[in-house]
DSSP file (Angstrom, degrees, kcal/mol; ACC not computed):
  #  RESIDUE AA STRUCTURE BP1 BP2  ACC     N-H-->O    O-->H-N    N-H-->O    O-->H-N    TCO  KAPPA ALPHA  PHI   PSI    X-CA   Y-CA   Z-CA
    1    1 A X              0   0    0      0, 0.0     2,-0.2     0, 0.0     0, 0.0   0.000 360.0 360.0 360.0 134.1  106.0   76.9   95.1
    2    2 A X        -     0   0    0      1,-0.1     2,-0.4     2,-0.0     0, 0.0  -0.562 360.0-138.4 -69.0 139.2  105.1   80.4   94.3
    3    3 A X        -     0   0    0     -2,-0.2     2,-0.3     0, 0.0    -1,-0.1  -0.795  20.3-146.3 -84.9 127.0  107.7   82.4   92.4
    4    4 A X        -     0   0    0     -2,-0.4    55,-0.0     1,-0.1    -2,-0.0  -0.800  16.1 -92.3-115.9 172.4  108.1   85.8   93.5
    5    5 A X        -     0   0    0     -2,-0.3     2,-0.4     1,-0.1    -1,-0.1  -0.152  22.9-144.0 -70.1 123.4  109.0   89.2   91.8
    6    6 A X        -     0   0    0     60,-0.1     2,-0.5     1,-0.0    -1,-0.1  -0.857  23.2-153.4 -74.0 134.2  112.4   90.5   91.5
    7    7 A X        -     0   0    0     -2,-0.4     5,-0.3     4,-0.0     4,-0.1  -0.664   4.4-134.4-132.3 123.5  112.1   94.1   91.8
    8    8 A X    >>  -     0   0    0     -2,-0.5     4,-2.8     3,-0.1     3,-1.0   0.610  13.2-129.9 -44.1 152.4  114.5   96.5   90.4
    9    9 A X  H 3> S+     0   0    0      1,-0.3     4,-1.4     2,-0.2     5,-0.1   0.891 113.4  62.5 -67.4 -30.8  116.0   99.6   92.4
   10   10 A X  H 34 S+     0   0    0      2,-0.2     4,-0.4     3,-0.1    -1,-0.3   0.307 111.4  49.5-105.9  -9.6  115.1  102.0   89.7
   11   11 A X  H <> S+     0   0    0     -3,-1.0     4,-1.6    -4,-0.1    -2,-0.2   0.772 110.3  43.2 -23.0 -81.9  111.2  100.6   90.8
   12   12 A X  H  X S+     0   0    0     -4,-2.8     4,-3.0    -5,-0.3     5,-0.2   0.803 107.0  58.7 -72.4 -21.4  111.2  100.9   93.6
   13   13 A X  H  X S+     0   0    0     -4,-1.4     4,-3.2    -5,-0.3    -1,-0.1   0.997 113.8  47.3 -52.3 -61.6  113.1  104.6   93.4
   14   14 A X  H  > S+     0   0    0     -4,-0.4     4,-2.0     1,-0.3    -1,-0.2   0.850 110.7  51.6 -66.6 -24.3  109.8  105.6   91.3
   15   15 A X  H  X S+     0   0    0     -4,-1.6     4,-1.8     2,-0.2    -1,-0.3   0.867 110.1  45.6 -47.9 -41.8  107.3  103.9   94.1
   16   16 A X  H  X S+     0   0    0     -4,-3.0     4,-1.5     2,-0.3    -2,-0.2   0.783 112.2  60.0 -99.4 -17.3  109.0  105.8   97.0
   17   17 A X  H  X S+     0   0    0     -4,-3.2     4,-3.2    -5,-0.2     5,-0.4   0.900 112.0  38.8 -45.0 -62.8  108.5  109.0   94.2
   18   18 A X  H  X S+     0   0    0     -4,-2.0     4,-1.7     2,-0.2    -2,-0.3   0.935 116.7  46.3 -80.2 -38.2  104.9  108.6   94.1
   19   19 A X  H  X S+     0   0    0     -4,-1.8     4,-1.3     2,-0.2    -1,-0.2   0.749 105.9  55.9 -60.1 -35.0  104.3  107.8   97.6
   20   20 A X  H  < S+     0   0    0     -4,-1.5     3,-0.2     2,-0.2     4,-0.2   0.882 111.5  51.0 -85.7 -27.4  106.6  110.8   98.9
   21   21 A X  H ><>S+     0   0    0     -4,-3.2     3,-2.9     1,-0.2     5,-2.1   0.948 112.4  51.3 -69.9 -33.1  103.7  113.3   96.2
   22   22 A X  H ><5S+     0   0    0     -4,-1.7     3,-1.0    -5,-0.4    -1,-0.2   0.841  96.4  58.9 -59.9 -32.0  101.1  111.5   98.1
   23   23 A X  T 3<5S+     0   0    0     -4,-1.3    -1,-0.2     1,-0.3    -2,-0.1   0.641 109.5  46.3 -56.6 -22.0  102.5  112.3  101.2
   24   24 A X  T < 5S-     0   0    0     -3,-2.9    -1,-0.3    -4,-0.2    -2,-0.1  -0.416 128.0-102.5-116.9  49.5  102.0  116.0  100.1
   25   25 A X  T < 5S+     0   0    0     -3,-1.0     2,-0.6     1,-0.1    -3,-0.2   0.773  86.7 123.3  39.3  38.8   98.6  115.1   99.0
   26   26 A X      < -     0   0    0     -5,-2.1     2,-0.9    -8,-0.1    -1,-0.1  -0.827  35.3-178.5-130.2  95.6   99.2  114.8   95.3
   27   27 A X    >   +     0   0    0     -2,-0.6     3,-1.3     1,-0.2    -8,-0.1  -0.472  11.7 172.8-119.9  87.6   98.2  111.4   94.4
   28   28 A X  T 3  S+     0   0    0     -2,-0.9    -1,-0.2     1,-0.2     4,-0.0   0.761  71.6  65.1 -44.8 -38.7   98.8  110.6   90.3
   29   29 A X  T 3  S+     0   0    0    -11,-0.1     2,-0.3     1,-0.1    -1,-0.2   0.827  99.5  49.4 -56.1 -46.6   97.9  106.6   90.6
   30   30 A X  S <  S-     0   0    0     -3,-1.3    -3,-0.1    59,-0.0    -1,-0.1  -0.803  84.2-113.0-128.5 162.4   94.6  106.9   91.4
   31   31 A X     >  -     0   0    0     -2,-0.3     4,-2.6     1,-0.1    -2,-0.1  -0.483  28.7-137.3 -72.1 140.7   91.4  108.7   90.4
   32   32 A X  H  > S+     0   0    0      1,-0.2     4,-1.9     2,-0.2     5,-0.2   0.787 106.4  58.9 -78.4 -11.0   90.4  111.1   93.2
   33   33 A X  H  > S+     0   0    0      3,-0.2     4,-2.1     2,-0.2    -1,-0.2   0.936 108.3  49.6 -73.3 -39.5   86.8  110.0   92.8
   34   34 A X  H  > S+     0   0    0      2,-0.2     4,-2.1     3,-0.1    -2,-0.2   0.867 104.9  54.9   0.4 -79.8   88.1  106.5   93.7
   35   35 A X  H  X>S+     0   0    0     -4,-2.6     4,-1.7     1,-0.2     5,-0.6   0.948 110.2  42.4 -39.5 -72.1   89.9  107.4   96.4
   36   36 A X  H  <5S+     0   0    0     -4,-1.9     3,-0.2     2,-0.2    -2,-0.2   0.879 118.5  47.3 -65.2 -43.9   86.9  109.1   98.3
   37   37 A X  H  <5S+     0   0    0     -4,-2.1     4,-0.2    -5,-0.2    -1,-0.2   0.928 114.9  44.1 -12.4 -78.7   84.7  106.5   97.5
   38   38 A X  H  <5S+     0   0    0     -4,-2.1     3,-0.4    -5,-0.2    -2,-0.2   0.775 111.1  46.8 -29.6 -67.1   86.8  104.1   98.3
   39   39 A X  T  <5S+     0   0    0     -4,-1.7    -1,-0.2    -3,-0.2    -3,-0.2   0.110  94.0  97.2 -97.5 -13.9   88.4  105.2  101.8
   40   40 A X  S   <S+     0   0    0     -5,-0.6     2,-0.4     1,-0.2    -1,-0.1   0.738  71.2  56.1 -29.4 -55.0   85.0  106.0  102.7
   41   41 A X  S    S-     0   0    0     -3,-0.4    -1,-0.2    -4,-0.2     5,-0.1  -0.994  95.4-119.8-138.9 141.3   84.4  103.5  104.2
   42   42 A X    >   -     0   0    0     -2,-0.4     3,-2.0     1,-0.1     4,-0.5  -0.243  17.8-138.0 -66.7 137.6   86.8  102.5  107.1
   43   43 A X  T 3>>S+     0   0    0      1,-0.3     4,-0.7     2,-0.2     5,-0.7   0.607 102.9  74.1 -76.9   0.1   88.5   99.2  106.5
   44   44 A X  T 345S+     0   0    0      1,-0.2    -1,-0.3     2,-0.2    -2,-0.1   0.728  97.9  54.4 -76.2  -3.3   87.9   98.2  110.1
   45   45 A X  T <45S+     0   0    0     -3,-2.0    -2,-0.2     1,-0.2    -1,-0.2   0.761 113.4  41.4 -81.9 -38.0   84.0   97.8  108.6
   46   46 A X  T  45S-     0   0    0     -4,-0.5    -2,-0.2    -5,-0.1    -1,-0.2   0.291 105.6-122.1-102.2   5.1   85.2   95.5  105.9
   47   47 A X  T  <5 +     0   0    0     -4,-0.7     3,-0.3     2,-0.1    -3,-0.2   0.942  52.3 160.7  38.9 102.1   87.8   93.1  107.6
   48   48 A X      < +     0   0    0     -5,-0.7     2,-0.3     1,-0.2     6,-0.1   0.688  46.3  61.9-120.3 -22.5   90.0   94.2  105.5
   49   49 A X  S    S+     0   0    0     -6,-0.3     2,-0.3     4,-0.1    -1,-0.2  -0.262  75.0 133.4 -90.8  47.9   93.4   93.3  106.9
   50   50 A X  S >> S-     0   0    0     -3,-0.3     3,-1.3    -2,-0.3     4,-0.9  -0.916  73.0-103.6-134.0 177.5   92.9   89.5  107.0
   51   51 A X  H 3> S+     0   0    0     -2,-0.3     4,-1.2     1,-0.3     5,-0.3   0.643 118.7  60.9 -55.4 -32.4   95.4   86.5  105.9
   52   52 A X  H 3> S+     0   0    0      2,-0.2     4,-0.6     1,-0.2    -1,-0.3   0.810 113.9  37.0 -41.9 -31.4   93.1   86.0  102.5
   53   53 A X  H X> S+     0   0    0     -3,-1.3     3,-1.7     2,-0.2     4,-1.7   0.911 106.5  67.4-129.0 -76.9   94.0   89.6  101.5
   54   54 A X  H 3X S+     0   0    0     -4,-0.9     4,-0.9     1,-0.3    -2,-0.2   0.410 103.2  40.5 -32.9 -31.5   97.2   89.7  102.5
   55   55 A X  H 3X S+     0   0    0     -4,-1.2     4,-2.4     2,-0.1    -1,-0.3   0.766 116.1  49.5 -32.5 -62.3   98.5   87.5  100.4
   56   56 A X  H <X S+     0   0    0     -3,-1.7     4,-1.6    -4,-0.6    -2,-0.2   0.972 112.9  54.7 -73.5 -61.6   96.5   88.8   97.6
   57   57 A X  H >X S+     0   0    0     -4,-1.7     4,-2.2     1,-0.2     3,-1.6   0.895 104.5  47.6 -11.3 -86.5   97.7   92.2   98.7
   58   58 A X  H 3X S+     0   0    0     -4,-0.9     4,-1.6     1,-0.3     5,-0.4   0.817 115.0  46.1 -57.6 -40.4  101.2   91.7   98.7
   59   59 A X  H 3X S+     0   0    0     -4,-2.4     4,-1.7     2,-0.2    -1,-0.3   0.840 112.3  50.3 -48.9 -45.9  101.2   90.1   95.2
   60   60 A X  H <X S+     0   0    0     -3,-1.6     4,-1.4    -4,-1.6    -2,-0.2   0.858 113.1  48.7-104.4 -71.4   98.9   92.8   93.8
   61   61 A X  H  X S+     0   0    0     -4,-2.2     4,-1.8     2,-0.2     5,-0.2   0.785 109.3  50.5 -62.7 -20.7  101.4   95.4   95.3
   62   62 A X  H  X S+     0   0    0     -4,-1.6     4,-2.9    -5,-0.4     3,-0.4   0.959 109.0  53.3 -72.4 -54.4  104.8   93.8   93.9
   63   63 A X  H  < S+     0   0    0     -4,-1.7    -1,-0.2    -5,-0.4    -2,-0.2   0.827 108.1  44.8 -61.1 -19.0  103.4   93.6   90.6
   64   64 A X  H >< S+     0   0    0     -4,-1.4     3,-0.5     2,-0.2    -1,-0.2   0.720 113.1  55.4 -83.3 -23.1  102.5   97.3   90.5
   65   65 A X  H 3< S+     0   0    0     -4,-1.8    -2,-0.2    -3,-0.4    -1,-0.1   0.792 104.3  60.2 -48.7 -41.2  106.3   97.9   92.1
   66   66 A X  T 3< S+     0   0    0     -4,-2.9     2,-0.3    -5,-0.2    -1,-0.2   0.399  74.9 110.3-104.6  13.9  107.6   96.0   89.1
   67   67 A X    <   -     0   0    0     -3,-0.5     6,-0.1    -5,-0.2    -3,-0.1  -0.653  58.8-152.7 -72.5 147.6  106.2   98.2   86.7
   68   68 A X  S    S+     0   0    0     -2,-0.3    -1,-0.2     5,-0.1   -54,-0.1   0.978  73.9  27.3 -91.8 -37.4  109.1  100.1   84.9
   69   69 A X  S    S-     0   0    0      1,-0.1     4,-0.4     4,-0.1    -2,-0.1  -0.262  82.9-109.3 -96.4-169.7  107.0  103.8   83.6
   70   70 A X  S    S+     0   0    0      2,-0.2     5,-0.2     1,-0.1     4,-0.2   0.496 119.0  61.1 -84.1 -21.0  103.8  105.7   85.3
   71   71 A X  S  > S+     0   0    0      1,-0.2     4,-1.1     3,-0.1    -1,-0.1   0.984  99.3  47.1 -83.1 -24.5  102.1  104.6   82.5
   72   72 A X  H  > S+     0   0    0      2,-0.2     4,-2.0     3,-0.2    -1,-0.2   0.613 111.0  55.4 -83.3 -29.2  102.4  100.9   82.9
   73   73 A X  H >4 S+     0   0    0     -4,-0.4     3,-3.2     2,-0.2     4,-0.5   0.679 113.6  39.5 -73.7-104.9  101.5  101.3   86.5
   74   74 A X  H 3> S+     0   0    0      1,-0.4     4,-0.8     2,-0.3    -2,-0.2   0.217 112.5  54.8  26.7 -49.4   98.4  103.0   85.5
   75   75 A X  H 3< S+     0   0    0     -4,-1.1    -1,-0.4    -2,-0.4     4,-0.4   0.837 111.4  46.7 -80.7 -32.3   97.8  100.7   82.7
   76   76 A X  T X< S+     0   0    0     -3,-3.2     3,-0.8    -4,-2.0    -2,-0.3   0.845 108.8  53.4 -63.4 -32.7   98.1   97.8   85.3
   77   77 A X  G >4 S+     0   0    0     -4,-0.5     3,-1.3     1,-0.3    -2,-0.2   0.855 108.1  57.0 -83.2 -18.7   95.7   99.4   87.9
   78   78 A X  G 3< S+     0   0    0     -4,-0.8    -1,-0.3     1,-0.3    -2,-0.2   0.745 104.1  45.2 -85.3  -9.2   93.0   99.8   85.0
   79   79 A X  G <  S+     0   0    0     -3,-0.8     2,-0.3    -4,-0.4    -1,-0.3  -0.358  91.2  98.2-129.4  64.6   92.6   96.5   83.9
   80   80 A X  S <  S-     0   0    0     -3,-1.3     2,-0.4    -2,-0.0     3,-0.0  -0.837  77.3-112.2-106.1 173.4   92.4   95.0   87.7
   81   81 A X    >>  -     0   0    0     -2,-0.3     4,-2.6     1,-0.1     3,-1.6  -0.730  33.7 -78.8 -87.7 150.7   88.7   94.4   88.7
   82   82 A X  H 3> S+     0   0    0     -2,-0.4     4,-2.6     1,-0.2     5,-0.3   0.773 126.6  33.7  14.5-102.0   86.6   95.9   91.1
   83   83 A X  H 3> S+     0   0    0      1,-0.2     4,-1.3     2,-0.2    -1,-0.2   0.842 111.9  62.9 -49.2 -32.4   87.9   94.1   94.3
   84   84 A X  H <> S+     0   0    0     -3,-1.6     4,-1.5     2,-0.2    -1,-0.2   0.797 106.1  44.6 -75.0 -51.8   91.4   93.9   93.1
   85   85 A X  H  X S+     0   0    0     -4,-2.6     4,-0.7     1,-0.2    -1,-0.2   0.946 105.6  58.2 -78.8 -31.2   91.8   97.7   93.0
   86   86 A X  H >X S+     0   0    0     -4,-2.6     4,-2.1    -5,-0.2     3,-0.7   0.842 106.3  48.6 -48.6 -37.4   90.3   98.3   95.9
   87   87 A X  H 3X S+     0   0    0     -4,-1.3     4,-2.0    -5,-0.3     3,-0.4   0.984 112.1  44.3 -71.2 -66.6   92.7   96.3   97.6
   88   88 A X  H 3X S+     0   0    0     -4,-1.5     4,-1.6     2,-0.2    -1,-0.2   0.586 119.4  54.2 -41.0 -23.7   96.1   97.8   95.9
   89   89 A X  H <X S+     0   0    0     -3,-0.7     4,-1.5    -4,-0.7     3,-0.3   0.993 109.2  44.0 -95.6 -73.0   93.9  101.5   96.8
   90   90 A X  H  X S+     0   0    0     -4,-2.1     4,-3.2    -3,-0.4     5,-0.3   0.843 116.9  46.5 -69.2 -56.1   93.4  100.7  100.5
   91   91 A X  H  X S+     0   0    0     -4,-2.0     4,-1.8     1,-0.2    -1,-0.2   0.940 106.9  55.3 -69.1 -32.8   97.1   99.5  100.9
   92   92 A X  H  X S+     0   0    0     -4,-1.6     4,-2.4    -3,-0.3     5,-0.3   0.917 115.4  37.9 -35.3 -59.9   98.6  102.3   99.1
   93   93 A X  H >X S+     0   0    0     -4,-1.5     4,-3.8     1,-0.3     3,-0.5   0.984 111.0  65.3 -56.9 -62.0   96.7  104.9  101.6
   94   94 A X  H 3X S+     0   0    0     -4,-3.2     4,-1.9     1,-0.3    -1,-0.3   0.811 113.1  29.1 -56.4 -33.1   97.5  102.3  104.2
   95   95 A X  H 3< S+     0   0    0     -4,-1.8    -1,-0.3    -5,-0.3    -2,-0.2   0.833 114.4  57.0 -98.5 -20.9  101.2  103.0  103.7
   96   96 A X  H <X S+     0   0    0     -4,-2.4     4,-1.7    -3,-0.5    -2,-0.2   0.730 110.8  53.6 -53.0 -38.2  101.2  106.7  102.6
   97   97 A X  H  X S+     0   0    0     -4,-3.8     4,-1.9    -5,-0.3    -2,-0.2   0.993 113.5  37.2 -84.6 -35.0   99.3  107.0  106.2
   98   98 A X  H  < S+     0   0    0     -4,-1.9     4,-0.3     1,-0.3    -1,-0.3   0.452 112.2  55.4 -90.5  15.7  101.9  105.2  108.4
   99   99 A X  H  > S+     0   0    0     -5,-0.1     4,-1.7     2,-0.1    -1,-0.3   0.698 112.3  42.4-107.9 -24.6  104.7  106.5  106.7
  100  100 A X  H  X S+     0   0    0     -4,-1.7     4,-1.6     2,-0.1    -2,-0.3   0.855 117.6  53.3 -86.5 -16.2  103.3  110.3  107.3
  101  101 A X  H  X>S+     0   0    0     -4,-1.9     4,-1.8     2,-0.1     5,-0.6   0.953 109.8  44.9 -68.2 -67.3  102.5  108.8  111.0
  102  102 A X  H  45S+     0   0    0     -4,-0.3    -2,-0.1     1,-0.2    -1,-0.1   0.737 112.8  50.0 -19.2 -54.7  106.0  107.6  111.5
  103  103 A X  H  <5S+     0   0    0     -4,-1.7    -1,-0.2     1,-0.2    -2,-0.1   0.913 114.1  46.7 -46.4 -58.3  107.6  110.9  110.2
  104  104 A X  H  <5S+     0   0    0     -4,-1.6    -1,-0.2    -3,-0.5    -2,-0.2   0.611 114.7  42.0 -77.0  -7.4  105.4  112.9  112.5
  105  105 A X  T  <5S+     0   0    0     -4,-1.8     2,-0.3    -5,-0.1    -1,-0.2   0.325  85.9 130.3-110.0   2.9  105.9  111.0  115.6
  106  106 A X      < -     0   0    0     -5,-0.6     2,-0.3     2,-0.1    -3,-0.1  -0.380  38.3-169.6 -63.6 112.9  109.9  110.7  114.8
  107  107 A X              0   0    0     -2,-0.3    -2,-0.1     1,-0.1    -3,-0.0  -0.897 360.0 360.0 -98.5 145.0  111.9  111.8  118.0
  108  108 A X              0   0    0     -2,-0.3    -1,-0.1     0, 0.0    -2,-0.1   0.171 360.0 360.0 -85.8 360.0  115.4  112.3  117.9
């Protein structure tokens, strides 16, 4: 049975930190040449949301949660490979974009 990550509040604090400058388009994690590369091409091209990945995702993203500085995130996202950063890249966005859809479609 897989063990999974505890991950601290003072984590996650600094996750929802970088995600809320990303929201304002100030995104520290990842190289912007990366990025546009990257997001380039649309993931509905690539299958990108299926169960293989999703896993792999969610794993991918916990461990980068459960880094304690910026630097250690950073230093984890540089020594994934190729595919492995794309994935963490593409979900990042993916959650930066539905948390600014959410916001903007929030009715009282």
């Amino acid at each position: 049975m897989k063990q999974r990550l505890m991950i601290e509040d003072s984590n996650l604090d600094a996750i929802e930190s970088l995600l809320s400058m990303s929201l304002r388009g100030i995104h520290h994690l990842f190289d912007h040449q990366d990025i546009a590369r990257i997001l380039s091409i649309p993931t509905e091209e690539i299958d990108f949301f299926n169960f293989k990945n999703m896993d792999k995702i969610q794993d991918l993203f916990l461990e980068l949660i459960q880094k304690e500085s910026f630097e250690e995130k950073k230093e984890f996202l540089s020594n994934l490979d190729t595919e492995n950063y794309e994935l963490v890249l593409r979900a990042y966005f993916h959650i930066v974009e539905n948390t600014a859809l959410a916001a903007h479609n929030f009715k009282h």
